[in-house]
C-alpha positions in Angstrom: 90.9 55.0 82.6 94.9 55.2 82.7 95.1 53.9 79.1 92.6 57.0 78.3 94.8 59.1 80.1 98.1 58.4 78.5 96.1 59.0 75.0 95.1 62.6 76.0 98.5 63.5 77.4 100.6 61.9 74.9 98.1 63.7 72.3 98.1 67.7 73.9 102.2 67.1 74.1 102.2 66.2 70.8 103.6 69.3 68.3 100.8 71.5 66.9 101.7 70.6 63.3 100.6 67.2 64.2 98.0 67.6 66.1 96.3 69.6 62.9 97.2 66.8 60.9 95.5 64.5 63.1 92.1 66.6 63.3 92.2 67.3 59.5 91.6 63.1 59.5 89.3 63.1 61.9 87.4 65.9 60.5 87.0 64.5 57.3 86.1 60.7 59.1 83.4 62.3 60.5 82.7 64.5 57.3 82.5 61.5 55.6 80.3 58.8 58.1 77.9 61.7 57.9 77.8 62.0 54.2 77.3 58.0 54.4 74.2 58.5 56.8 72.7 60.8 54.6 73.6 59.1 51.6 71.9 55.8 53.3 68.9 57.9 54.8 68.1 59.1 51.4 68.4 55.7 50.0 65.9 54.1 52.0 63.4 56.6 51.8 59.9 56.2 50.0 59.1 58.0 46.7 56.4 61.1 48.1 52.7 59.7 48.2 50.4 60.1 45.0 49.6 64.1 44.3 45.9 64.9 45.3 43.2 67.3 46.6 44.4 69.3 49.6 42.3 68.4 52.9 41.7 69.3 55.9 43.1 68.6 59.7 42.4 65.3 60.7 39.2 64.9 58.1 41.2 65.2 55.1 39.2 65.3 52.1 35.8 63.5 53.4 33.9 66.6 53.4 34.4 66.8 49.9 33.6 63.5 48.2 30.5 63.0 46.0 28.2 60.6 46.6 28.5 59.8 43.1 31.6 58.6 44.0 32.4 56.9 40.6 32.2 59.9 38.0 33.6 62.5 41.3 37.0 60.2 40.9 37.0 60.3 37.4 36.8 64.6 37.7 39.2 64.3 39.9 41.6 62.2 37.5 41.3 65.3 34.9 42.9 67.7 37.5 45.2 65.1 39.3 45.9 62.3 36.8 45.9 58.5 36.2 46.8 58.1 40.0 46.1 60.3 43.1 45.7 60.4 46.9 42.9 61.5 48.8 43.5 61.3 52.5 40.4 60.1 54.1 40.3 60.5 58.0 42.8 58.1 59.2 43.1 56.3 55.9 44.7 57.2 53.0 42.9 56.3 49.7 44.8 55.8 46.2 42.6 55.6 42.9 44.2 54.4 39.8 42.4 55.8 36.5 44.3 54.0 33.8 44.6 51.0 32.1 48.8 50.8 32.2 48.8 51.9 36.5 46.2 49.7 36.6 48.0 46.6 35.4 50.4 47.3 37.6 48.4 47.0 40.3 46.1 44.0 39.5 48.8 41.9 37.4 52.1 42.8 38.2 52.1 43.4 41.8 48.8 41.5 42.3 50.2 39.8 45.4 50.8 42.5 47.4 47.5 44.1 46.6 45.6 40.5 46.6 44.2 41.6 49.9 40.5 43.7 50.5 40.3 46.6 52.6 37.4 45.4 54.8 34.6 47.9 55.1 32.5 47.4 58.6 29.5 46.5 56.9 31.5 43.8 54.9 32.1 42.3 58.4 28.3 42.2 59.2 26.9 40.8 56.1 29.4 38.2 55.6 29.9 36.8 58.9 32.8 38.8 60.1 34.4 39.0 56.6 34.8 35.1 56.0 33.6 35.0 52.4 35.1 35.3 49.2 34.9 38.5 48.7 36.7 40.2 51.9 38.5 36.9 53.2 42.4 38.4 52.7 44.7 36.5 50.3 46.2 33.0 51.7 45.0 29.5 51.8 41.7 30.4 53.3 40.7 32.4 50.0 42.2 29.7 48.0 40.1 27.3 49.5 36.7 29.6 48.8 37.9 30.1 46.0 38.1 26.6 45.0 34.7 25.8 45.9 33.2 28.4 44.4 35.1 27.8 40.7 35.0 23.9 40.9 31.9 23.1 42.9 29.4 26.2 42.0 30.2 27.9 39.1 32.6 26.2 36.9 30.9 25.0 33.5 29.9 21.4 34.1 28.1 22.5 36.5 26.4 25.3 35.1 25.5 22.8 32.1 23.7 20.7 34.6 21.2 23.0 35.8 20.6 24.6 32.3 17.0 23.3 32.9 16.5 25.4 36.1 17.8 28.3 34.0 15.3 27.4 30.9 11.7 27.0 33.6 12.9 30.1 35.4 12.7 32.4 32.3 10.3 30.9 30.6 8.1 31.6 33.9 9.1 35.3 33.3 8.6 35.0 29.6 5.0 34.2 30.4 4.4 36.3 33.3 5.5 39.7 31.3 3.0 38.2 28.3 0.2 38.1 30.7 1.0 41.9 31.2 1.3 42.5 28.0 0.3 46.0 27.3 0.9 47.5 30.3 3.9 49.1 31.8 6.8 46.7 34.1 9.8 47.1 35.9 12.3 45.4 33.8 15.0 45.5 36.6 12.7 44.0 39.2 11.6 41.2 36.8 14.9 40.4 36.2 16.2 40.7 39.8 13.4 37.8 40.6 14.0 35.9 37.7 18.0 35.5 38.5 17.2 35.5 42.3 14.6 31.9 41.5 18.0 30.8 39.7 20.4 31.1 42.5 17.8 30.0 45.2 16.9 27.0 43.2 20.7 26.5 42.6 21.5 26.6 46.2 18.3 25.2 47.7 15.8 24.3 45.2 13.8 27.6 46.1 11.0 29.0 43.6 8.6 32.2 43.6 5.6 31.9 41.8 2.6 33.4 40.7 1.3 36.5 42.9 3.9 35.7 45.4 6.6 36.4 42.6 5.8 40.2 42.5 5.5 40.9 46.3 8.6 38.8 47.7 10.7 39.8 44.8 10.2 43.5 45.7 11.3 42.6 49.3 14.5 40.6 48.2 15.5 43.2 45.5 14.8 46.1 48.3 17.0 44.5 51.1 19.9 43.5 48.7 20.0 46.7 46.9 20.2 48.8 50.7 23.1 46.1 51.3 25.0 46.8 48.3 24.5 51.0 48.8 25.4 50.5 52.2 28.6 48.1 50.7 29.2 51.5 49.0 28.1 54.2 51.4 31.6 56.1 53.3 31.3 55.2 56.6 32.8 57.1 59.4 33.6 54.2 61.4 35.9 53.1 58.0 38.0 56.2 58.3 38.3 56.9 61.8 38.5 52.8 63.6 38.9 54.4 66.9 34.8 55.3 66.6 33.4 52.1 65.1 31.9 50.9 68.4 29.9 54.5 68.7 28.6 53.5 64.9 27.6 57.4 64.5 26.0 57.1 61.1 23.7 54.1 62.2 25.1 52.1 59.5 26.6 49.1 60.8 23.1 48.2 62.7 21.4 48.9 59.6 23.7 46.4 57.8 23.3 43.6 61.0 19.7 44.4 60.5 19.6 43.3 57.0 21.8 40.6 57.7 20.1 38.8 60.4 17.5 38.7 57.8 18.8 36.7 55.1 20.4 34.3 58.0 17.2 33.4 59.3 16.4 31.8 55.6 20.0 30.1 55.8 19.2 29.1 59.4 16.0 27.6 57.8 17.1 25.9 54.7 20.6 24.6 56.3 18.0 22.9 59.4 15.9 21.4 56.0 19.0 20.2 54.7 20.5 18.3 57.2 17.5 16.4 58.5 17.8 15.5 54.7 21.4 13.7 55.1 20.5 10.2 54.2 18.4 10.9 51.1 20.8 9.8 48.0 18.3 12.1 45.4 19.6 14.8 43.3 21.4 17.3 45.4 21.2 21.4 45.3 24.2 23.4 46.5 23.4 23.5 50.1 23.6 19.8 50.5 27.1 19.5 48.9 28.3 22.1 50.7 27.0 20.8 53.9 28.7 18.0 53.0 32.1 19.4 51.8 32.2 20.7 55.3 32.8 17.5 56.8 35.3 16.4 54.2 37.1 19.2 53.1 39.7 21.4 54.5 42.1 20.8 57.4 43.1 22.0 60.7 44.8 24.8 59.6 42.0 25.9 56.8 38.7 24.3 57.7 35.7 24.7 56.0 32.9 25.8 58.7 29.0 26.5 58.5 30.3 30.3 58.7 31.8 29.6 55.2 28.6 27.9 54.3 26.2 30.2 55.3 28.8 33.3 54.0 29.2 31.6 50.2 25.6 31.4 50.5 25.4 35.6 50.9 27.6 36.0 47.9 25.5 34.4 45.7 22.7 35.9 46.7 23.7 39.2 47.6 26.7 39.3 44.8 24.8 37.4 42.5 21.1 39.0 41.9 21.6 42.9 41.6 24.8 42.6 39.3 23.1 40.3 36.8 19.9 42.1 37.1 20.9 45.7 36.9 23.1 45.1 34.1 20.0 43.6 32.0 18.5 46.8 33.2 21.2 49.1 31.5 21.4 47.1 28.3 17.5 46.8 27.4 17.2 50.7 28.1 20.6 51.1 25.9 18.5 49.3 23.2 15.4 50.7 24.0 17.6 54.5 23.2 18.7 52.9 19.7 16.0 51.5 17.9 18.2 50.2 15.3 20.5 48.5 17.3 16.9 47.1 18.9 16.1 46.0 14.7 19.4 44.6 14.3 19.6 42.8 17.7 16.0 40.8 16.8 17.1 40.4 13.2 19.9 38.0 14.3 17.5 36.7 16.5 14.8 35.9 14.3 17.6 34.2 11.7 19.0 32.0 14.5 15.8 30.9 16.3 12.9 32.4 14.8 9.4 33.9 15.2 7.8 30.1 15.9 10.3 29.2 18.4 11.8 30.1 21.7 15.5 31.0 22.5 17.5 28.4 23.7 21.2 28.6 25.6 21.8 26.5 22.6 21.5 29.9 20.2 23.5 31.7 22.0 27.2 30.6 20.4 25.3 32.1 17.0 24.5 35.2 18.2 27.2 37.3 17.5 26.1 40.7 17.7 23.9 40.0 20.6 27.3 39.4 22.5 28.8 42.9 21.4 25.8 44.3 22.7 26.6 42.6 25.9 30.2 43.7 25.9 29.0 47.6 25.2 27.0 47.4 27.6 29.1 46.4 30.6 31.9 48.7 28.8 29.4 52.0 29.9 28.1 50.4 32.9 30.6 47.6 34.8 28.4 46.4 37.7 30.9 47.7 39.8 32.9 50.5 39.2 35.4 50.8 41.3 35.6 47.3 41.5 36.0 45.8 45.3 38.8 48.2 46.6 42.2 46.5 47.3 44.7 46.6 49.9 48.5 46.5 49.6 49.9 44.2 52.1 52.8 45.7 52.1 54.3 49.0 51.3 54.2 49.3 47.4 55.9 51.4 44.7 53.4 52.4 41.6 54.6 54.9 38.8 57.0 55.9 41.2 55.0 56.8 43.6 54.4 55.1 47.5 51.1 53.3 48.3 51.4 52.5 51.8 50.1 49.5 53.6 47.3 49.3 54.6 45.6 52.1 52.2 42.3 51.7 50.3 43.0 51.5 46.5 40.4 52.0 44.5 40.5 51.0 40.6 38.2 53.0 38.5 37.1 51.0 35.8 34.3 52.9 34.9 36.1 56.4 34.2 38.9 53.9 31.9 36.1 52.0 29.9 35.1 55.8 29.2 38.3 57.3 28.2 38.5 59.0 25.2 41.8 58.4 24.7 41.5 55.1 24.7 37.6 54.6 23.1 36.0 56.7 19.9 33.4 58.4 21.3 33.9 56.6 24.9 29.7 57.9 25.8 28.0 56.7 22.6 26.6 53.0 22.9 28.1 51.5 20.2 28.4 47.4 19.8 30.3 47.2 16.7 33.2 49.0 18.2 33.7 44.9 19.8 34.0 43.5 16.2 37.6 42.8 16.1 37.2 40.4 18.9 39.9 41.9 20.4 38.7 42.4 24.1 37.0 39.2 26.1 36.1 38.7 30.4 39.6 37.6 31.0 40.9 41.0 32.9 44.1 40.4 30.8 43.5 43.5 28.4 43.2 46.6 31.2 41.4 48.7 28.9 38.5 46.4 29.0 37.8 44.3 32.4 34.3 44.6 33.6 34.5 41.8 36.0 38.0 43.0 37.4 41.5 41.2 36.6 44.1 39.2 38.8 43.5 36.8 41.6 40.3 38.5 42.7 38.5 37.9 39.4 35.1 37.6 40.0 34.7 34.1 40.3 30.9 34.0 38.7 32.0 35.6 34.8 30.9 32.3 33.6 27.5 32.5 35.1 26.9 36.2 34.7 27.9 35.8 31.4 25.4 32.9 30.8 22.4 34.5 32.7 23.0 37.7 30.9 23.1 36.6 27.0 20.2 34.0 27.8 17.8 36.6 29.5 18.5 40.2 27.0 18.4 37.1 24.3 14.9 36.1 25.3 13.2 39.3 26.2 14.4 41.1 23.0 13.3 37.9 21.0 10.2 37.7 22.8 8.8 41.7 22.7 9.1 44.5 21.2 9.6 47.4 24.3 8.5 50.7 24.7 8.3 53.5 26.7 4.5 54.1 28.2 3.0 56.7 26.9 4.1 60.6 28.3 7.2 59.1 29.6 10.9 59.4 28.9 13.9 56.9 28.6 16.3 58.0 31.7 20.1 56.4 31.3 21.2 57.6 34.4 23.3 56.0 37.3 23.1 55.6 40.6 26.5 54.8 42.6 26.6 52.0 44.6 28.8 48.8 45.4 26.7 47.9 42.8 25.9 50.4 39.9 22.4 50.7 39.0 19.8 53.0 37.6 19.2 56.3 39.0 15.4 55.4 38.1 14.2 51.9 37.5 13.6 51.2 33.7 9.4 51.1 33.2 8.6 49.8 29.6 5.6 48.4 27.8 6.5 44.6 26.2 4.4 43.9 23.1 4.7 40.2 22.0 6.0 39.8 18.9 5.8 35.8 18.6 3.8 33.6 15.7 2.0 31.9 18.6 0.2 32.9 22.1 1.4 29.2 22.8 5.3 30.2 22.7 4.3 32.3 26.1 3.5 28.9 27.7 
């Protein structure tokens, strides 16, 4: 205190002259610390969120999204641009609408946004979001990941059950000849036929005869509620604070659903380990069941969660993709009969009208493959893809995405862009001639199954299941519309997209011999 006191007197004694001196420096000190604050302050500060819609307290812009949410972002990207916010209650929502801010979101930063922005209903139908789909980036995913790629879907192993493939649609070869004549739905067929795939993959599972129709119905019912629900905007998402109160009733719908396919898990997982010792051929279930007492360690085991989750993505992930895209390319067809003449030309010069497609033909059926590629250009399975998550707070086009938020990746609106495609709403395989665009995800003007880490991991089944199953119904009938009735090309949003109405057509058989039905 005496040392502060001698300062002050020694400094009010001191001639006025200096004394201004002295403030003039201390002035400008302080001038200049604050200048350095500021300087600092406006250093660290984030670029301004994404432009967007204008909302409203609290709510922001829920009241005003579309159920059709795909084509009411893509509107929104005329007005906006290639990136915008939306605020969503307590979330903010990014979507990305082109293929360069795209890129830098799925390749360049794909890391930070590596993680999924867990829906409620992804927690109830995949065991509290332990699958591959919602599990967040880490060694965890990595480990899903693995099994899935190496143990499930990778080639080999898709080679080796070729034959399951081949019985299961040549079953629904001959059960659409013994309707000949009469109308079918063409999505539900084909939802059964890759449903009998995966179940026989995972379990040795098979539908036959009447049964086919009736349980087929119920399977393709129950997974196509799950994936709208998957896709449905859920107050609970947007406002966490009310999950528990579920207003909307869909999180007990979801556990409904749920419970349902666990029962059959419960049931086939019970069947499979009473079946340890038998040294037979072995289905999915049993290597899995297997891999859970080898693999992993104690810091990323593999559990019966993980079993009974994998299982759900196959057979929730798996069936309604696969089938609804079939579903969009035979009406595509059916709405070009020359591209229908041109598709069975190449057929009949490859495999014939005394024969039956193979997997084999497929590698020699060029155009058939653009048709595929067109088809999944105007109708990705899912297009918004899974929304990501930033784990951090990210920079993109110079804008902030902040932890935390829901990014959505519109690859439907960017596969339609005029600016990037001639004539972006006409279906139009030969635009695919140059080769130039494959599955990959490394061209982002063209990635139907997504790009970066969170690939989908089942391209090379889809891609199989696909080609063999268009190959053999276009090769096997001629289709029509029934009589009085119009070819609809609309969509449905979902999770999953899908037809607004199912596709009803008349197959004609167009084979040398009833016997190729067999």
């Amino acid at each position: 205190m005496s040392f502060l006191s001698n300062y002050w007197s020694r400094w009010f004694n001191t001639d006025d002259e200096a004394r201004l001196v002295f403030s003039s420096i201390i002035g400008l000190v302080a001038v200049a610390w604050i200048l350095a604050l500021l300087v600092k302050k406006s250093s660290n500060r984030n670029p301004p969120l994404p432009p967007g819609p204008r909302g409203l307290p609290l709510i922001g812009n829920l009241l005003s999204l579309d159920p059709e949410l795909h084509t009411y972002f893509g509107g929104l990207a005329k007005s906006y641009g290639p990136i915008y916010t939306l605020k969503l209650g307590g979330k903010i929502g990014v979507v990305i609408t082109s293929p360069e801010l795209a890129k830098q979101v799925l390749k360049d930063q794909d890391t930070t946004f590596a993680n999924r922005d867990v829906p409620v209903v992804g927690r109830e139908a995949a065991y509290g979001g332990v699958d591959i789909v919602w599990t967040p980036y880490g060694p965890e995913w990595r480990m899903l990941r693995k099994v899935c790629v190496r143990e499930m879907l990778g080639n080999a192993t898709l080679d080796s059950v070729y034959g399951l493939r081949r019985r299961e649609l040549r079953q629904t070869i001959g059960h659409l000849h013994g309707k000949a004549g009469t109308a079918v739905d063409v999505g539900e067929q084909m939802f059964v036929t890759v449903l009998n795939v995966i179940t026989g993959m995972l379990w040795g599972g098979t539908v036959k005869g009447e049964e086919r129709a009736g349980l087929g119905a119920e399977f393709k019912e129950v997974v196509g509620e799950m994936t709208a629900l998957l896709g449905a905007p859920n107050i609970s998402d947007f406002f966490p604070a009310l999950e528990r109160l579920d207003l909307q009733g869909i999180q007990k719908r979801m556990k409904g659903l749920a419970k349902r396919f666990d029962r059959i898990f419960e049931k086939m997982i019970e069947q499979r380990l009473k079946m340890s010792g038998d040294h037979g051929s072995k289905d999915f279930l049993q290597i899995l069941l297997q891999m859970k007492e080898t693999h992993g360690d104690a810091n990323t085991p593999f559990t019966i969660t993980h079993v009974k989750a994998l299982l759900m993505d196959m057979v929730v992930g798996g069936t309604d993709t696969t089938s609804n895209a079939v579903e969009f390319a035979v009406a595509e067809i059916m709405n070009r009969p020359e591209i229908m003449a041109k598709v069975q030309q190449e057929l009949d010069s490859v495999v014939g009208k005394d024969n039956i497609v193979e997997e084999s033909h497929i590698n020699k059926l060029p155009y058939l493959s653009l048709v595929m590629k067109e088809a999944l250009r105007l109708h990705p399975s899912l297009p918004l893809l899974v929304p990501h998550c930033p784990s951090a707070t990210s920079v993109v086009a110079g804008y902030t995405i902040p932890k935390g938020a829901r990014v959505f990746v519109n690859v439907w609106a960017i596969h339609r862009d005029p600016s990037i495609w001639e004539n972006p709403l006409e279906f139009r395989p030969e635009r695919f001639c140059d080769g130039k665009w494959d599955y990959s995800g490394n061209d982002l003007n063209y990635f139907p199954f997504g790009s970066g880490r969170r690939i989908c991991a089942g391209t090379a089944m889809a891609e199989r299941m696909f080609m063999y199953s268009l190959a053999s119904l276009l090769h096997s009938f001629d289709w029509s519309v029934p009589a009085g009735e119009r070819l609809d090309l609309e969509e449905k949003f979902g999770i999953v997209l899908k037809k607004k109405l199912p596709l009803v057509a008349v197959p004609t058989p167009r084979l040398s011999h009833p016997s190729l039905y067999e």
